[in-house]
N, C-alpha and C positions, 0 to 999 in steps of 0.2 A: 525499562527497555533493555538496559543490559543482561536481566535476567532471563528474559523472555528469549534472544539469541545467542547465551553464551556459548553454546555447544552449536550452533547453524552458524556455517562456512557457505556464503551468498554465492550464487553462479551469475550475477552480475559482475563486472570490476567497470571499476574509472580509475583509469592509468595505470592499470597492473593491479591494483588491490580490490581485494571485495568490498562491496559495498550490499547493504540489506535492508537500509532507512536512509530520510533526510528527516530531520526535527528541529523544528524551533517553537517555541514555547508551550501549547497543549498542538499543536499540528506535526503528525506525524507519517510520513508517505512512508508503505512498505515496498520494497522494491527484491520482485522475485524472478529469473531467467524462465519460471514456466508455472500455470494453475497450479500442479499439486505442491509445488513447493509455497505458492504465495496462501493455497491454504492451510499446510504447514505452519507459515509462519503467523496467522492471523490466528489461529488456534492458542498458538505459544505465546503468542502477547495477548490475549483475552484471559489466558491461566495467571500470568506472570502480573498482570491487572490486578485481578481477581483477588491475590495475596497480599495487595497494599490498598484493598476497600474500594478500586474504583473499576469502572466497565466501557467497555467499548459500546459506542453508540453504533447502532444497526440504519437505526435512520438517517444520521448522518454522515456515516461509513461508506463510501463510492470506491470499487475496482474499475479500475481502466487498465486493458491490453494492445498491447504495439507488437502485433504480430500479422504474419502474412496469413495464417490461417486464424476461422472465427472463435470465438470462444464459447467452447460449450458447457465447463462446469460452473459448478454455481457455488459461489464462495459462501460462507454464512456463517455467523456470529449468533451463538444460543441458539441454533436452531431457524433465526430469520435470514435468507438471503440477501445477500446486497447486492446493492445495483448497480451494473452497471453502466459505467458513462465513455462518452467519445472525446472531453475535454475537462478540464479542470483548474479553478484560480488556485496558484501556490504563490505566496512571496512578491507577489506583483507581477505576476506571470500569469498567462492563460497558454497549458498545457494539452496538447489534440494527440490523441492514439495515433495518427501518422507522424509521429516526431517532432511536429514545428512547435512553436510556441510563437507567442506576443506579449509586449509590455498590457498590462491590464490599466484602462483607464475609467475611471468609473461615469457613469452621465449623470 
């Protein structure tokens, strides 16, 4: 991961600083201020992969955008697009493209 961003300077921040992932253990959220750049940065960590024998999964791969306008480009990894979504479980969290989140409880 470090290789795949050494040289990308993120236009998100939390508290002043950039920020361009969160990671814990094989889950990793890419986090980009706009499309071109989160395809940017999906490109450079599928390389930076690539170099240490392993791949980004296309199927289990999900983009989600929190913007006021829709999203019209189409992210893709080798060539397949991913999909996207309007929520997502991270950490014990369920995450919604309007900002909110919820403790995730399973049934």
């Amino acid at each position: 991961m470090t290789d795949a961003l050494e040289d990308h300077f993120g236009t998100v921040s939390i508290g002043g600083r950039p920020i361009t992932n969160l990671r814990f253990a094989d889950d990793i959220d890419v986090l980009a201020g706009n499309e071109c750049e989160l395809a940017s940065l999906v490109e450079q960590l599928d390389k930076a992969s690539s170099n240490f024998g392993m791949e980004i999964s296309a199927e289990k791969t999900k983009i989600m955008t929190n913007s006021k306008e829709s999203s019209k480009k189409e992210i893709k990894v080798k060539g397949q697009i991913l999909e996207s979504v309007t929520k997502f479980k991270y950490l014990g969290s369920i995450i919604f493209d309007e900002g909110q989140s919820l403790k995730y409880c399973p049934e």
